[in-house]
Phi, psi and omega in degrees: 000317174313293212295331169324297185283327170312315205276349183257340168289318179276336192276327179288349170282272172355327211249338159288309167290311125014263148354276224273337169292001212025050188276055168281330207048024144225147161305131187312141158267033168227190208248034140270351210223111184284349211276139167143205178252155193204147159255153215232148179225098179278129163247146121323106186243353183189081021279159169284355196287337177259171198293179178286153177240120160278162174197139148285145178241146174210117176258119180281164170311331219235022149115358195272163154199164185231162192202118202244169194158158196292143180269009164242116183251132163274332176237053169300141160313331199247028172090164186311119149253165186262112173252166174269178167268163165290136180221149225218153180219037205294164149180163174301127159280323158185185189332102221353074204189120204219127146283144177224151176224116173263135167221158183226178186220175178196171194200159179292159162306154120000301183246055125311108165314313197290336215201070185269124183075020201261126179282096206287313181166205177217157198236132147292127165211131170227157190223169196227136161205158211230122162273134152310188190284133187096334191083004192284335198241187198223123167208136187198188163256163165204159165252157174195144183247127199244113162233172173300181168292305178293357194076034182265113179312149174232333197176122171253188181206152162236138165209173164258149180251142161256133180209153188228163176284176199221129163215158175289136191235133189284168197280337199304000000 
């Protein structure tokens, strides 16, 4: 009977930590909540000239978030680069509507004429984004401060982000 209550007391401790973790293995769905992955489409609105960007975003419960993209740009204003992944920060603002703030780092390309392999400087970006009715989808603005090595503004941006949640599928 003891070992009965050691073992039925630790399976209801389990099950609260669990719980208080949110080790559901799905992500909250509703248009509260940012944390899983999500793939992302950066459109460029200012300048409008480059091309569209895909990036995965992935927002932790506990506020962090990275953010990948291919890591070689070719139409950099500033000649071929090298990007870092983005690391991060979110939080709520109000009623499903979230600041994110990011940074990267970047460096010339190989085939940079100006600079090869040269550590150029780091990218800022911050977005105001607004979850759909559901949480599935993602859509906002964002701005970016692109500086030097020494940290001198060089270049800004504007674009819109577009996003669908990423959920798991099954293989059958």
């Amino acid at each position: 009977m003891k070992r009965f209550k050691s073992y039925l007391l630790a399976t209801i401790g389990l099950a609260v930590l669990a719980g208080s973790l949110g080790l559901s293995g799905a992500a909250q769905t509703d248009d509260q909540h940012l944390q899983g992955t999500w793939n992302a489409v950066v459109t460029a609105t200012d300048p409008p000239s480059l091309p569209p960007l895909k990036v995965l975003l992935t927002f932790t419960r506990n506020g962090e978030v990275v953010e990948t993209r291919r890591l070689y740009n070719p139409f950099s204003p500033f000649g071929p680069l090298m990007f870092t992944p983005a690391h991060g920060a979110w939080e709520r603002t109000a009623n499903n509507e979230f600041a994110v703030t990011i940074v990267d780092f970047f460096q010339a390309a190989p085939n940079n004429p100006a600079a090869d392999g040269t550590v150029l400087g780091e990218e800022k970006v911050r977005f105001s984004v607004t979850l759909g009715p559901g949480g599935e989808s993602l859509s906002g603005r964002l701005v970016g401060e692109v500086k030097d090595s020494d940290g001198n503004l060089i270049f800004t941006f504007s674009a819109s982000v577009q996003a669908t949640r990423i959920r798991p599928e099954p293989l059958n």
